[in-house]
C-alpha positions as CSV (number, residue, x, y, z in Angstrom):
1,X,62.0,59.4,5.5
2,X,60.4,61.9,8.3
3,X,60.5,59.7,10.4
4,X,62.6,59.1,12.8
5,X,62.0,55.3,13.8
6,X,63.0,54.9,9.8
7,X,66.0,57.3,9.7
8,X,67.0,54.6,12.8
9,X,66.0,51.2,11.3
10,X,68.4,52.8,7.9
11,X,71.3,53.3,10.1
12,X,71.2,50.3,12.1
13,X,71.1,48.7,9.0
14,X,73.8,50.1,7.2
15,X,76.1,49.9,10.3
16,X,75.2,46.1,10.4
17,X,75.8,45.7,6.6
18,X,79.1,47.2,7.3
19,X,80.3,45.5,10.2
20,X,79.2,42.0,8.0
21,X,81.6,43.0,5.4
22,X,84.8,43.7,7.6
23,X,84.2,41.4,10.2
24,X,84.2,38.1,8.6
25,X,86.9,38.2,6.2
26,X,88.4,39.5,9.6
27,X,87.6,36.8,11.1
28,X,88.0,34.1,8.3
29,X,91.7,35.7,8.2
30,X,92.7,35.4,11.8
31,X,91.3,31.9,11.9
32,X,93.5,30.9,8.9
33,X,96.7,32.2,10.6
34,X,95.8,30.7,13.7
35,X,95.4,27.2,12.3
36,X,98.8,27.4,10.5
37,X,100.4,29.0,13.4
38,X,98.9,25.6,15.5
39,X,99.8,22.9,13.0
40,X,103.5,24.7,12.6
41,X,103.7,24.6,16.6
42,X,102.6,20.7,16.6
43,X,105.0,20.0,13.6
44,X,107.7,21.5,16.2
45,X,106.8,19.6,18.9
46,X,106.3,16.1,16.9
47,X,110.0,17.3,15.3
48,X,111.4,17.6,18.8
49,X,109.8,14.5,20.3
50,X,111.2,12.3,17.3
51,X,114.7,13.4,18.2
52,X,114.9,12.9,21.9
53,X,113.4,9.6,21.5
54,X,116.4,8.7,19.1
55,X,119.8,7.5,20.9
56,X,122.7,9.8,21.4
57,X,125.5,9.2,18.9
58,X,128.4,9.3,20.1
């Protein structure tokens, strides 16, 4: 492990390993909470649309 074009490749390759393990649960996480945040919003909005398109009671 003299050699410095190793000592390089080993650290490149760790950092890479690393990054791998926290970015995608990262990003499988954030995508998740996205989604739900989305189909909450559309819910809202289908919610909303269903009672202005009903008549006013009066």
């Amino acid at each position: 492990m003299n050699d410095s074009g190793t000592l390089f490749f080993v650290l490149m390759a760790g950092l890479a390993g690393i990054m791998t393990l926290v970015y995608f649960p990262l990003r499988l996480f954030l995508t998740a909470t996205e989604r739900g945040r989305r189909l909450k919003l559309l819910q809202r909005i289908r919610r909303l649309r269903d009672e202005l398109a009903q008549p006013l009671e009066d």
